[in-house]
Z-matrix of the N, CA and C atoms (Angstrom, degrees):
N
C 1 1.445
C 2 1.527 1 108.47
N 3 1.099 2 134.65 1 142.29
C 4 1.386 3 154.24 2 148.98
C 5 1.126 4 126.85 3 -34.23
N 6 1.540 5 113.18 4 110.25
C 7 1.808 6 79.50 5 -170.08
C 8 2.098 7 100.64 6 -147.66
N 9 0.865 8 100.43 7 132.36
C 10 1.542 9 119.13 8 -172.14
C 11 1.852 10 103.41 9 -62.35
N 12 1.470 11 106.49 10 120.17
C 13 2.024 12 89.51 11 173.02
C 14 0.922 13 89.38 12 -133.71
N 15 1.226 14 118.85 13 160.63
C 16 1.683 15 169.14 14 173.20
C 17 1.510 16 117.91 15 -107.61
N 18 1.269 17 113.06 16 108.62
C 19 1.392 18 98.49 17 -174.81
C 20 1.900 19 95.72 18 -134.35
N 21 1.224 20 115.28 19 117.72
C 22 1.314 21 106.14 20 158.03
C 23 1.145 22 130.50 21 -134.43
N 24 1.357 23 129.11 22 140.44
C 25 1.678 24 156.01 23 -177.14
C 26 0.873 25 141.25 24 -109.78
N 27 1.480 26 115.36 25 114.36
C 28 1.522 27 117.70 26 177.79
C 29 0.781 28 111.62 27 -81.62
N 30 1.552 29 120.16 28 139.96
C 31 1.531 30 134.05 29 177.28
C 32 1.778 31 121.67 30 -71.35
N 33 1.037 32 124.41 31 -50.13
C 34 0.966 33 139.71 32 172.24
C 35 1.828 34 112.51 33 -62.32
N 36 0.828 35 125.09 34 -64.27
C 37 1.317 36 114.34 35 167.87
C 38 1.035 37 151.86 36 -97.97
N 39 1.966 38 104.54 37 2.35
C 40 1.789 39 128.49 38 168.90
C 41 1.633 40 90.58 39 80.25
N 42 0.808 41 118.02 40 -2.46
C 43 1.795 42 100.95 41 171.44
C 44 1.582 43 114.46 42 -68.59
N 45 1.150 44 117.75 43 178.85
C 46 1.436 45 118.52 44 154.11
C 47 1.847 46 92.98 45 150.76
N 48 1.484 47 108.33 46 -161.39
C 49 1.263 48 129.40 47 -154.23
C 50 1.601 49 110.40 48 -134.45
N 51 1.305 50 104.32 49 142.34
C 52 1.688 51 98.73 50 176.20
C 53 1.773 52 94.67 51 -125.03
N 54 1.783 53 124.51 52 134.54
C 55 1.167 54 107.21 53 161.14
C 56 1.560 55 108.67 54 -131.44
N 57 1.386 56 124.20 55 143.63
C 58 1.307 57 127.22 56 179.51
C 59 1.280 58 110.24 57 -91.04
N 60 1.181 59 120.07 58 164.09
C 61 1.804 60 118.62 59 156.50
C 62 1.627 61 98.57 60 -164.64
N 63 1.522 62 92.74 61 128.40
C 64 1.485 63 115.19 62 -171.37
C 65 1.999 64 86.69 63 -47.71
N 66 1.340 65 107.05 64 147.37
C 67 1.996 66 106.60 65 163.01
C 68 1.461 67 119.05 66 -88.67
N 69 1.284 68 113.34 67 34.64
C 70 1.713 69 125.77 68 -164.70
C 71 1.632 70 67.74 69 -124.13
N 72 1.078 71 143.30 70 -79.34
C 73 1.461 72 134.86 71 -165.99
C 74 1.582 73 125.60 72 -49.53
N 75 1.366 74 90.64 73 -47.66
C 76 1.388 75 106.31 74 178.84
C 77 2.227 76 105.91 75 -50.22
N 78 1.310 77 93.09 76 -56.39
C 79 1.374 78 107.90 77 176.67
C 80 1.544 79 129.72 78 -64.70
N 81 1.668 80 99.57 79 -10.98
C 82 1.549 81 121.78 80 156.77
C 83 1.496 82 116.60 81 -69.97
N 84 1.201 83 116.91 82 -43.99
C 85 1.020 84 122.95 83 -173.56
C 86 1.797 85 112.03 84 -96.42
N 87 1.024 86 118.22 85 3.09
C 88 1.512 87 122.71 86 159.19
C 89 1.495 88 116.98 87 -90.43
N 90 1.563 89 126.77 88 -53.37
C 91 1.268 90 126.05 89 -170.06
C 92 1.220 91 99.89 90 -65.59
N 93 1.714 92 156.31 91 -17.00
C 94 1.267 93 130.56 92 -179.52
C 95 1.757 94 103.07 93 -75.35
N 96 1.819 95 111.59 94 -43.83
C 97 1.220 96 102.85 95 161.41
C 98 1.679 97 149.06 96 -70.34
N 99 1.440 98 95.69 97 -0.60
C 100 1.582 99 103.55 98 165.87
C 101 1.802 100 105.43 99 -97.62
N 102 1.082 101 113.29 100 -0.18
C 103 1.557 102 115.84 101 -179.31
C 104 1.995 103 86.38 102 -91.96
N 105 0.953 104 121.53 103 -42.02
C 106 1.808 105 113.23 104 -160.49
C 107 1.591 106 86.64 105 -83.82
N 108 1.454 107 145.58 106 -25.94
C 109 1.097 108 128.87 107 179.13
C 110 1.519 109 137.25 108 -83.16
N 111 1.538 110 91.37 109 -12.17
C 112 1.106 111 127.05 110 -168.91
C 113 1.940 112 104.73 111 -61.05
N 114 1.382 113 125.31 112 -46.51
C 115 1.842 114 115.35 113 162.62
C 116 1.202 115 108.63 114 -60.19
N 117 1.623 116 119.76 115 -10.44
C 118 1.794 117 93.03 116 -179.54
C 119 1.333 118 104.51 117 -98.47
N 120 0.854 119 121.14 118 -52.09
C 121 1.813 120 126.49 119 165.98
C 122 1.659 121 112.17 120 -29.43
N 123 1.840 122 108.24 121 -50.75
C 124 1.675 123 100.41 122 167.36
C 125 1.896 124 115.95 123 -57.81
N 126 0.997 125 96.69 124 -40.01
C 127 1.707 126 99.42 125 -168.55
C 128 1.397 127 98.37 126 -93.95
N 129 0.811 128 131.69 127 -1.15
C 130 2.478 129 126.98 128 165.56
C 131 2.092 130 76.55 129 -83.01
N 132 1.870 131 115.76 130 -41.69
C 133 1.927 132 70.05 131 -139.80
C 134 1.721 133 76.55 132 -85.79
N 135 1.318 134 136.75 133 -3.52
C 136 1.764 135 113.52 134 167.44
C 137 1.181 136 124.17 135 -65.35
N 138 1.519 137 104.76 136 -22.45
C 139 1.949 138 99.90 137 174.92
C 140 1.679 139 106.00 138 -84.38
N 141 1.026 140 117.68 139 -68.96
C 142 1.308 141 102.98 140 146.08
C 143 1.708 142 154.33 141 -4.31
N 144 1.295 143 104.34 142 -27.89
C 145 1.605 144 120.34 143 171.41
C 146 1.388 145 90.72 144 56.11
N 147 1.476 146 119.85 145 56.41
C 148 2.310 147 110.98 146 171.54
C 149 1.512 148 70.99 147 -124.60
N 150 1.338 149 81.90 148 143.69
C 151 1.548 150 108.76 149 174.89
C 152 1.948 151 107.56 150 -67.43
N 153 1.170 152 143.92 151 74.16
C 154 1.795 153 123.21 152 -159.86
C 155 0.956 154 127.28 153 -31.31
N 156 1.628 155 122.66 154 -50.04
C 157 1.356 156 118.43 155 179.22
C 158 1.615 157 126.44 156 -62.86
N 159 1.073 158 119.85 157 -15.87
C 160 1.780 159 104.32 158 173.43
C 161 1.504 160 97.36 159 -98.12
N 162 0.984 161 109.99 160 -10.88
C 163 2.023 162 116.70 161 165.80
C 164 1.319 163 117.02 162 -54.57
N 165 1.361 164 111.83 163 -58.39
C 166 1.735 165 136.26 164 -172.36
C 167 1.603 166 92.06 165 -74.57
N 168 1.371 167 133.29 166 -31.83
C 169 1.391 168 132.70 167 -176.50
C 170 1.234 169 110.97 168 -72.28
N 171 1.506 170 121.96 169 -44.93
C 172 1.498 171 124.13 170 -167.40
C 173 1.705 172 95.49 171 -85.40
N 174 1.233 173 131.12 172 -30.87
C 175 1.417 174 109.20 173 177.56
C 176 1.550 175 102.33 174 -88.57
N 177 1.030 176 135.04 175 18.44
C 178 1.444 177 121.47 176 152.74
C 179 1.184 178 109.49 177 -93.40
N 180 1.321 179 123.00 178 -50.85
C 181 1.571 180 118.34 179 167.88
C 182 1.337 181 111.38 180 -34.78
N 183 1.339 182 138.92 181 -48.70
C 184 1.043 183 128.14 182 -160.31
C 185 1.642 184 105.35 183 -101.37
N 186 1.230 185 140.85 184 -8.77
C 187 1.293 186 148.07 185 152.31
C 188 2.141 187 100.00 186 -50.01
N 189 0.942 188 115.23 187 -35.53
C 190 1.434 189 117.91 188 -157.98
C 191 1.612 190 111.62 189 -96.82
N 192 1.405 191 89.93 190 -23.94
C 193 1.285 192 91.48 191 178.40
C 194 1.304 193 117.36 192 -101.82
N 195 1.758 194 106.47 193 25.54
C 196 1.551 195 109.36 194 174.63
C 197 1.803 196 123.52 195 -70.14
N 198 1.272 197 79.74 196 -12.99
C 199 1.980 198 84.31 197 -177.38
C 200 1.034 199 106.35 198 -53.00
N 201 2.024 200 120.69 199 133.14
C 202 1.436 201 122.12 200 133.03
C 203 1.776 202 73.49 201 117.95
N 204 1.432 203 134.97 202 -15.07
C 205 1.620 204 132.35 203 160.40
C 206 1.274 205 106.28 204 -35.31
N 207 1.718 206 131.89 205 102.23
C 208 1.425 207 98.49 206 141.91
C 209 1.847 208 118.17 207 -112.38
N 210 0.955 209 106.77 208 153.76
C 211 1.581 210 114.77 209 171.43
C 212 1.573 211 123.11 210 -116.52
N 213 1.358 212 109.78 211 131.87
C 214 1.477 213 126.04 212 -179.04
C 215 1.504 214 113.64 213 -103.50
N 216 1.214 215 111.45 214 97.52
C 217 1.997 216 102.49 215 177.70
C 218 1.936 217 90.49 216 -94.08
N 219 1.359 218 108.38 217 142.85
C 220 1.734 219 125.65 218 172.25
C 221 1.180 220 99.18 219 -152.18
N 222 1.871 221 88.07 220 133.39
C 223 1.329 222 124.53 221 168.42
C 224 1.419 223 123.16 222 -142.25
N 225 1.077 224 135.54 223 -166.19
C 226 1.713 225 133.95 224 -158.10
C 227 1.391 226 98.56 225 -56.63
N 228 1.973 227 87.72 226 -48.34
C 229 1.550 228 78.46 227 -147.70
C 230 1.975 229 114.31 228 -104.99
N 231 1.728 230 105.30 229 -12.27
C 232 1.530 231 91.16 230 -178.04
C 233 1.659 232 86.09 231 -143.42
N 234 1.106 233 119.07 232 -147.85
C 235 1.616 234 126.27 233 -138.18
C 236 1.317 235 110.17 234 179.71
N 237 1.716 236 133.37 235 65.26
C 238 1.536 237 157.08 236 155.73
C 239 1.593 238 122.67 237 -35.18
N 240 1.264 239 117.47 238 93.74
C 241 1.321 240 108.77 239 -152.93
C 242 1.601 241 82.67 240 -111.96
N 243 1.376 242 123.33 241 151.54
C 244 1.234 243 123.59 242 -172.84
C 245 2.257 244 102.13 243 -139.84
N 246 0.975 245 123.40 244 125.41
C 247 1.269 246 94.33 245 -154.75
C 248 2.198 247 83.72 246 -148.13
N 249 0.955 248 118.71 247 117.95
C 250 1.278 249 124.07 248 161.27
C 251 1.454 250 125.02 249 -104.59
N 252 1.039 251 111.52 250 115.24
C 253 1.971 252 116.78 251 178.51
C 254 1.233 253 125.21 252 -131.52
């Protein structure tokens, strides 16, 4: 299964937190908000002159092909590890 982590670290004292979330949830909680965004995205690509549908295609393609992303945000004080697999 797929699963979304969260990892953050304090520098200074090695503490911090790890959180998972299955990406079946994560993706629960996106499609109600890509369904409410979905009239503005039609009416940006009609003013626009973009055709929507190969629009709505290429950002799913690229939603899917997030697996195996990880991201590192660092700063003074902790260490944001962002990691999809």
């Amino acid at each position: 299964m797929s699963v979304f982590q969260i990892e953050v670290r304090k520098k200074r004292s090695g503490g911090g937190f790890f959180f998972g979330i299955p990406l079946f949830a994560v993706w629960l909680f996106l499609v109600p908000l890509g369904i409410l965004c979905l009239p503005f995205i039609l009416i940006a690509s009609v003013a626009g002159a973009i055709n929507p549908f190969p629009a709505m295609s290429a950002l799913c393609r690229i939603l899917t092909s997030l697996k195996g992303t990880h991201i590192e945000l660092d700063d003074d004080r902790r260490t944001l590890v962002l990691r999809i697999a």
